[in-house]
C-alpha positions as CSV (number, residue, x, y, z in Angstrom):
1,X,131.9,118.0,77.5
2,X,128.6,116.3,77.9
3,X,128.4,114.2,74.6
4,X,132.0,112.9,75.7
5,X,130.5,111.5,78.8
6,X,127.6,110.0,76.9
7,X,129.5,108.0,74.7
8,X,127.8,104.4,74.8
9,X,128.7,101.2,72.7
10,X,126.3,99.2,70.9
11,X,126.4,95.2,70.1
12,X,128.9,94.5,72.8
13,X,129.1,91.1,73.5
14,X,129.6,92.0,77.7
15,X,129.5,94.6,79.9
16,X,133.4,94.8,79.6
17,X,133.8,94.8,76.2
18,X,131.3,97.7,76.1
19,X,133.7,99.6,78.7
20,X,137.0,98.5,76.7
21,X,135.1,100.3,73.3
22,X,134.2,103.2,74.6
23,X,137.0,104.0,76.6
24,X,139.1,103.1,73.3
25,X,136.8,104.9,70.9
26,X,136.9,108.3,73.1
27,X,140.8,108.4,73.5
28,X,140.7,108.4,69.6
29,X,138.2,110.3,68.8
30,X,139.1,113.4,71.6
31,X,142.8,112.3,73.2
32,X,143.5,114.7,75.7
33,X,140.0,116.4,75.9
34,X,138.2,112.9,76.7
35,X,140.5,112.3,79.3
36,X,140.5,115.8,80.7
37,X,136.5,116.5,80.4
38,X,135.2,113.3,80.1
39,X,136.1,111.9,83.7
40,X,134.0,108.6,82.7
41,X,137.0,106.0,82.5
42,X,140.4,105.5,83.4
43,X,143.4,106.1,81.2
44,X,144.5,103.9,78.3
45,X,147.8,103.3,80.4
46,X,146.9,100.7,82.9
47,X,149.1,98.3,84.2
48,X,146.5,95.2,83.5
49,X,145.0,95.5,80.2
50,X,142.6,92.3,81.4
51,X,140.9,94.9,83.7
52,X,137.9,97.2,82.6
53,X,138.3,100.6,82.5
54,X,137.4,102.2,85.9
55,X,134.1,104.5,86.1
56,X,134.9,107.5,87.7
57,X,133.0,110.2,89.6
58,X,133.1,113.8,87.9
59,X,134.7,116.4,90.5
60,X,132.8,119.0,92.5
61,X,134.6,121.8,90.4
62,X,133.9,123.4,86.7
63,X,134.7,122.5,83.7
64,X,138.6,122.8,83.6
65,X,140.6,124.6,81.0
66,X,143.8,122.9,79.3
67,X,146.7,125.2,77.8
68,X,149.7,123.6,76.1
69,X,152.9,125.5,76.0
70,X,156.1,125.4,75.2
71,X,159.6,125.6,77.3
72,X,162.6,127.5,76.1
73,X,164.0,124.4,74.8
74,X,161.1,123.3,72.7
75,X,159.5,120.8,75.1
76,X,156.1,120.7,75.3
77,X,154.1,121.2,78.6
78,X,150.3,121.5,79.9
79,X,148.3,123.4,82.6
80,X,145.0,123.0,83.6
81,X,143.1,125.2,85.0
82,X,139.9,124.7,87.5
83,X,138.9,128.5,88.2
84,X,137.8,128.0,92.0
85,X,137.3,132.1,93.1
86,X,138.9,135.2,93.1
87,X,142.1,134.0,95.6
88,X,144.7,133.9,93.0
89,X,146.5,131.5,91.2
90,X,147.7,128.5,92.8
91,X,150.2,126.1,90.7
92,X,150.2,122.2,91.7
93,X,153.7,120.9,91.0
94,X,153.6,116.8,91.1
95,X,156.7,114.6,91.6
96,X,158.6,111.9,89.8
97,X,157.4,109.4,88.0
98,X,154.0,110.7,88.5
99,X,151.3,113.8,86.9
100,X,149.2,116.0,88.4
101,X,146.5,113.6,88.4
102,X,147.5,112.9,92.3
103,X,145.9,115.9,93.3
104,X,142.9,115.3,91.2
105,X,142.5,111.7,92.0
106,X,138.4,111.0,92.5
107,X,139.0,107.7,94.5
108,X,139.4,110.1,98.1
109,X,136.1,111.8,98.7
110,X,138.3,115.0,98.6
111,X,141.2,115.7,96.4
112,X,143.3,118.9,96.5
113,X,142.1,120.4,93.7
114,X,138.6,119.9,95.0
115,X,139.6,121.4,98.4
116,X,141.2,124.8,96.9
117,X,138.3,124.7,94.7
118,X,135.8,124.9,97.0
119,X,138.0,127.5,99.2
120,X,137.9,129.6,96.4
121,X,141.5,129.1,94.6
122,X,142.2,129.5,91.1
123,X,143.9,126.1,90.9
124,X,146.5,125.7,88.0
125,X,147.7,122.1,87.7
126,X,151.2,122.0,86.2
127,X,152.8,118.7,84.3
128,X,156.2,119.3,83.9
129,X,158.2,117.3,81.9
130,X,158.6,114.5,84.6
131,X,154.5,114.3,84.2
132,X,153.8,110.8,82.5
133,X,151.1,112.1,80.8
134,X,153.2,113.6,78.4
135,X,155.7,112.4,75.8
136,X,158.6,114.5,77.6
137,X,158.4,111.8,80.7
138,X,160.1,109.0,78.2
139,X,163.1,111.5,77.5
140,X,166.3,112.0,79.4
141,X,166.2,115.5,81.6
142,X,167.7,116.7,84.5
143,X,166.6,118.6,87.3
144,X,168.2,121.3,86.4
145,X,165.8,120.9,83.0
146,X,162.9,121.5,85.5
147,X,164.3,124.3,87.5
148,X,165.6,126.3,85.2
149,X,162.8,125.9,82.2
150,X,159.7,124.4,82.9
151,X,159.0,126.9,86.0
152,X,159.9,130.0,84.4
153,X,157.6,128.8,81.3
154,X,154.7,128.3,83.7
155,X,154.7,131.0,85.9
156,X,154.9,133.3,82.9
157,X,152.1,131.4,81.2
158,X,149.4,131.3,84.4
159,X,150.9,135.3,84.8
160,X,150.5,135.6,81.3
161,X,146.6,134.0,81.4
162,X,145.3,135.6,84.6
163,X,147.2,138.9,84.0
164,X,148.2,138.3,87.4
165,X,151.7,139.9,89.2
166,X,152.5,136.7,91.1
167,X,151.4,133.6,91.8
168,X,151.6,130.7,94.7
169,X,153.2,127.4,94.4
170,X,152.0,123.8,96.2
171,X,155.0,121.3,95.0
172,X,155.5,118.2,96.1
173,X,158.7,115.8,96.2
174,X,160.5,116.3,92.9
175,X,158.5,119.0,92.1
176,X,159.4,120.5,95.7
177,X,163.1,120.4,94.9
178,X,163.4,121.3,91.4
179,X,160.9,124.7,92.4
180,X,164.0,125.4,95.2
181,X,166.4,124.9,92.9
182,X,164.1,127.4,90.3
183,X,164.1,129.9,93.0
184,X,167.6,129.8,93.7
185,X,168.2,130.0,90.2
186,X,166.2,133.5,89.8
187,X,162.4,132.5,89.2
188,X,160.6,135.3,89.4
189,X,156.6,135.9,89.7
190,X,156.1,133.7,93.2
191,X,154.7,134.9,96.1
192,X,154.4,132.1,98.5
193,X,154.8,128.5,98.3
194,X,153.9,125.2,100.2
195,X,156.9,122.7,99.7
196,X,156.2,119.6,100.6
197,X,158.0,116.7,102.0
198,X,161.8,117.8,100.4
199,X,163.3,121.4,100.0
200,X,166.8,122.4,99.7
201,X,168.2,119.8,101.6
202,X,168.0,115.5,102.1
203,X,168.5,113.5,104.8
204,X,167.8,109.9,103.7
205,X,166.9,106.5,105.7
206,X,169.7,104.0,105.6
207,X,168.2,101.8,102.4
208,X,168.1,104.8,100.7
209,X,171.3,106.3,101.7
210,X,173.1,102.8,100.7
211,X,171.2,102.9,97.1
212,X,173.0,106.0,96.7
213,X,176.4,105.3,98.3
214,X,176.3,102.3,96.0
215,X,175.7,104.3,92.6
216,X,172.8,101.9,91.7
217,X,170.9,104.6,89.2
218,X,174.6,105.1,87.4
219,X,175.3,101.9,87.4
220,X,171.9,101.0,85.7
221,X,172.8,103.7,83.6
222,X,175.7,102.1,82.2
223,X,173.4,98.7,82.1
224,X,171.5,100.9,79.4
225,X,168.5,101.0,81.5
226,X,167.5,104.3,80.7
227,X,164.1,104.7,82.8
228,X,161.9,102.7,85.6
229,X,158.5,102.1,85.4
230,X,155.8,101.5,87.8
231,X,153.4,99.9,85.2
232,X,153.0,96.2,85.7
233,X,151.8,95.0,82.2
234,X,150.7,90.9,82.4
235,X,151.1,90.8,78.5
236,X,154.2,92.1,78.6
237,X,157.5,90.3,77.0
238,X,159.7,87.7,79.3
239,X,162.1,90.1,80.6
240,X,159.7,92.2,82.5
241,X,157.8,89.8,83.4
242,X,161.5,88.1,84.5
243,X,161.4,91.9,86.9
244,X,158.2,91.4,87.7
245,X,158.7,87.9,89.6
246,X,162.0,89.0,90.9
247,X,160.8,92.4,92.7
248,X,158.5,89.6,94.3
249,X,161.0,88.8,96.4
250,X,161.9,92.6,97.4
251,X,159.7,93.4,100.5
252,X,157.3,96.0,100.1
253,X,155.9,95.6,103.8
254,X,152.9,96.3,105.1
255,X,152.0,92.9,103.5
256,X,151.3,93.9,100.1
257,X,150.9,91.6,97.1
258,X,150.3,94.5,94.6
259,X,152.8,94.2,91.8
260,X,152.6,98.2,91.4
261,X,153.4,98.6,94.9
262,X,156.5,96.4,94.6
263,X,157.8,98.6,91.5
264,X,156.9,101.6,93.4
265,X,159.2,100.7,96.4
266,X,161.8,99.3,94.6
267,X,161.9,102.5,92.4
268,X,161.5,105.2,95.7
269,X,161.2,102.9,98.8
270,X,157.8,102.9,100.9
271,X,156.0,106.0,99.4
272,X,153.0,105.4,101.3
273,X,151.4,103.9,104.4
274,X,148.6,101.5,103.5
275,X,146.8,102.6,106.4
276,X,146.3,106.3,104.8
277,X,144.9,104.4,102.0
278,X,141.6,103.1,100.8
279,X,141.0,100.5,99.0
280,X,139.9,102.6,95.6
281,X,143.0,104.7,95.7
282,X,145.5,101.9,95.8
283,X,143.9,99.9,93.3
284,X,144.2,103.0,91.0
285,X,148.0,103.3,91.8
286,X,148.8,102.0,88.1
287,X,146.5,105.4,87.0
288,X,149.5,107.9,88.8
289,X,152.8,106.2,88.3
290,X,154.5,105.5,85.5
291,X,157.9,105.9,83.7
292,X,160.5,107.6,85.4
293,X,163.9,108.3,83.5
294,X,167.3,107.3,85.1
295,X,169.0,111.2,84.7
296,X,166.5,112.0,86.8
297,X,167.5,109.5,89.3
298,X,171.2,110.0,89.0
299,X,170.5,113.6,89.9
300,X,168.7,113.0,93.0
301,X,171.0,110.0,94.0
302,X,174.1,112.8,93.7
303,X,172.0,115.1,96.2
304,X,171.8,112.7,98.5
305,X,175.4,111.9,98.2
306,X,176.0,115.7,98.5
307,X,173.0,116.1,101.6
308,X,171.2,118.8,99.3
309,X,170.3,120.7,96.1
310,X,173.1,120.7,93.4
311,X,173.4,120.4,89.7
312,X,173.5,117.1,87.5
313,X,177.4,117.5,87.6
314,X,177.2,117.9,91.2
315,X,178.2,121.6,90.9
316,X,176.7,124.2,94.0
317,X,175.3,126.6,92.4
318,X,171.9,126.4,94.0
319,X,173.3,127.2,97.8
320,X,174.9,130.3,97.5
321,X,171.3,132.0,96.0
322,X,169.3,131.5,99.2
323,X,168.6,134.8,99.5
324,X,165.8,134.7,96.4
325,X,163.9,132.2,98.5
326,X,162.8,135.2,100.7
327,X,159.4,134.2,100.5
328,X,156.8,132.8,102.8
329,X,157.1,128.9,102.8
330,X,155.3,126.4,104.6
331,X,157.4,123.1,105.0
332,X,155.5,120.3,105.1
333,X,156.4,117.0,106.7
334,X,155.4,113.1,107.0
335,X,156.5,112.0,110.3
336,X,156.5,108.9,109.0
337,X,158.5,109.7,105.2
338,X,160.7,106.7,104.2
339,X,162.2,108.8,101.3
340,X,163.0,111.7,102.8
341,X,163.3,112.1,106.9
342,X,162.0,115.2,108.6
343,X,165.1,115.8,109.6
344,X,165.0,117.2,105.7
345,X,162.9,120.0,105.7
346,X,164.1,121.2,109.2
347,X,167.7,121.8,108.1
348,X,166.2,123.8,104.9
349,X,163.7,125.6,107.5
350,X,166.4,126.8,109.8
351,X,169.1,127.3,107.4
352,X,167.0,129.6,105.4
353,X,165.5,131.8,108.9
354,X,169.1,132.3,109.8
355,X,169.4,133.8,105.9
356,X,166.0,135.3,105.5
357,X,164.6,135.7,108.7
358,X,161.0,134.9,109.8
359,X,159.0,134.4,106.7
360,X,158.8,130.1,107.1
361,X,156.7,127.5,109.1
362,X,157.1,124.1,109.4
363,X,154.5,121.4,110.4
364,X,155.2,117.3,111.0
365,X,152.4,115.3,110.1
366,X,151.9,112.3,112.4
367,X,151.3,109.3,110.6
368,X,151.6,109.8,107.2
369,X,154.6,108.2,105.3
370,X,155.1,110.7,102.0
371,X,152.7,111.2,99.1
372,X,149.9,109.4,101.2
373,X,150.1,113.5,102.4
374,X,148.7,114.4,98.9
375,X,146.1,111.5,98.2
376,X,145.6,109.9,101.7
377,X,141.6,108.6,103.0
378,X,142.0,111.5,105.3
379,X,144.2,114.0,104.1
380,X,141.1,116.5,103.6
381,X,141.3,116.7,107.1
382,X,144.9,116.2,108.6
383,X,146.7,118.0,105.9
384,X,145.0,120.0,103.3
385,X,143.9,122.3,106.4
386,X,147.2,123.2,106.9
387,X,147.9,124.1,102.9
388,X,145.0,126.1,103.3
389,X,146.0,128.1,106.3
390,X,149.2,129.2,104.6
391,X,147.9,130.0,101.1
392,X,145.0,132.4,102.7
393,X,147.7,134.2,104.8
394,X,149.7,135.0,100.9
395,X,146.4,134.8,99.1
396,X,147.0,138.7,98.2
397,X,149.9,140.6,97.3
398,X,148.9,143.0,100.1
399,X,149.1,140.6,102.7
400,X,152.7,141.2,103.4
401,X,155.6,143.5,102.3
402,X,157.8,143.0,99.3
403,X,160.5,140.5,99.8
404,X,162.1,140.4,96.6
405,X,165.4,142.0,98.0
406,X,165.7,139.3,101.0
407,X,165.6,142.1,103.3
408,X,161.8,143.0,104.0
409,X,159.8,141.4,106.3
410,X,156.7,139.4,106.5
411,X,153.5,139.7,108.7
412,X,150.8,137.0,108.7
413,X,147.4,138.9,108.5
């Protein structure tokens, strides 16, 4: 781990070509481990290759662990681990389009990780198959994909690895719904969870509402567009750069020039307030989005259609299970969420205490649009707190009685 972060080119004609050659030479000579341990420069995948790679500040934890493993269906899939303390396992589940690195981001001066870290969590950081950091992100999948394979195959691994009975969940977004629709498929092994900003059920703004009603994702579809991307390349061919100049004329808001940004609403609508920002963190937006494929997006535009979780063929299957959510869940909400309103989470809060009984909270965040919740200038302090509060209270299996039969009840301690 330290010779990867001495690396150092010699003969360079500039500063920046020194950067460009080291950056390149580590990526080749380590791949995953350089990127993982090294935490000198910024990913090989950035939307401007005429910009330097970006130094970065190493993170107040240890030395993290990767495992790669494998899915029922062959696909493969990593976790890394950053052993904080004797808490328990927590597992990080990212959204679409995205990886984990949003909650490992070093441009805030406190990312999640680091804040579970330092609280004394074993944090696990899961990239599923939507993660862009691996191949899996380029292939068509389904939710259903994610739900039904790439939970069960982590929870058993972090089980497996900690020799652990359970473990607790913080998903976000895509990663929030596919982990409901995991749970109301059977997973078994999870204690507690933190969903954040979507659950069982979607209640969308109007723009997003009328993307849906309109079938654009389908209708791309049969375009033979089979995925979105939030990278902006300046050398790429005539057709994105054709996008590029078109999306120009698609407001973003907030007056924002950033070509990223522009792909980034287009592709979810306003996933951030600028505000929540600073300047580091959205001039390294090209380092956490990326592809995104459109079965992905035909899924979620058919349960918003349907007003909650179903499968890709629009089949309820998911509903009928919420009995084995009876878990403790803390439902998180942006006040201000232009993807998902938090009218959302409080039909999947109150439909599931009238099935469960009281084992949920709910909290609005005022302010915050939706992922600026996870990577936000202040989020340390107006929203990790409250992660924190709800993953201490199911920190140990003995906090609370069993609930695996829907019938027990819970007790915060």
């Amino acid at each position: 781990m330290h010779q990867l972060t001495t690396i150092r080119a010699t003969n360079a004609s500039n500063k920046l070509e020194s950067l460009k050659t080291e950056a390149r030479f580590g990526r080749f000579f380590a791949g995953i481990l350089f990127e993982v341990y090294g935490s000198v420069f910024a990913k090989a995948s950035v939307f401007n290759p005429d910009l330097p790679p970006r130094k970065k500040r190493p993170l107040r934890t240890s030395a993290p662990q990767v495992h790669f493993f494998k899915t029922a269906d062959g696909v493969q899939l990593r976790l890394t681990r950053y052993a904080g303390g004797s808490k328990g396992p927590v597992v990080l589940a990212h959204g679409l389009g995205v990886s984990s690195l949003i909650f490992a981001i070093d441009t805030v001066d406190t990312n999640l990780v680091e804040y579970l870290f330092e609280h004394e969590f074993d944090v696990w950081l899961l990239d599923f198959r939507a993660s862009i950091d691996l191949p899996a992100a380029a292939s068509q999948f389904t939710a259903d994909d994610v739900a039904t394979k790439d939970y069960p195959a982590a929870v058993d691994k972090v089980r497996e690895l900690t020799g652990t009975g359970s473990v607790q969940v913080v998903a976000h977004c895509y990663g929030s719904t596919t982990f409901c629709m995991a749970m109301c498929a059977g997973l078994k092994g999870v204690r507690s969870a933190v969903c954040s900003q979507i659950a069982t059920h979607i209640v969308a703004p109007t723009a997003n509402r009328i993307r849906t009603g309109l079938h654009l994702p389908e209708f791309l579809d049969q375009l033979g567009v089979t995925s979105l991307n939030a990278y902006v390349d300046t050398h790429a061919d005539w057709l994105n750069r054709l996008y590029d100049r078109t999306l120009g004329l698609y407001a973003v808001g907030e007056h924002c020039n950033n070509s990223v940004c522009r792909r980034i609403t287009f592709m979810y609508a306003q996933l951030y307030r600028h505000e929540q920002l600073n300047e580091g963190t959205h001039n390294a937006l090209h380092e956490m989005f990326g592809i995104a494929n459109i079965h992905a997006f035909e899924g979620l535009a058919v349960m918003t259609r349907k007003g909650h979780i179903v499968a890709a063929d629009a089949a309820d299957v998911y509903l009928p299970n919420l009995e084995c959510m009876a878990i403790p869940i803390a439902f998180l909400h942006a006040e201000k969420n232009e993807c998902f309103l938090p009218r959302s989470t409080e039909v999947s809060y109150d439909l599931l205490r009238q099935t469960n009984g009281d084992l949920y909270s709910r909290s609005v965040i005022p302010g915050y649009g939706h992922i600026d919740c996870i990577f936000g200038r202040n989020a340390a302090k107006d929203v990790y707190p409250l992660i924190l509060k709800h993953l201490d209270a199911t920190s140990q299996v003995g906090n609370y009685a069993s609930v695996l039969d829907g019938r027990s009840t819970w007790t915060m301690t």
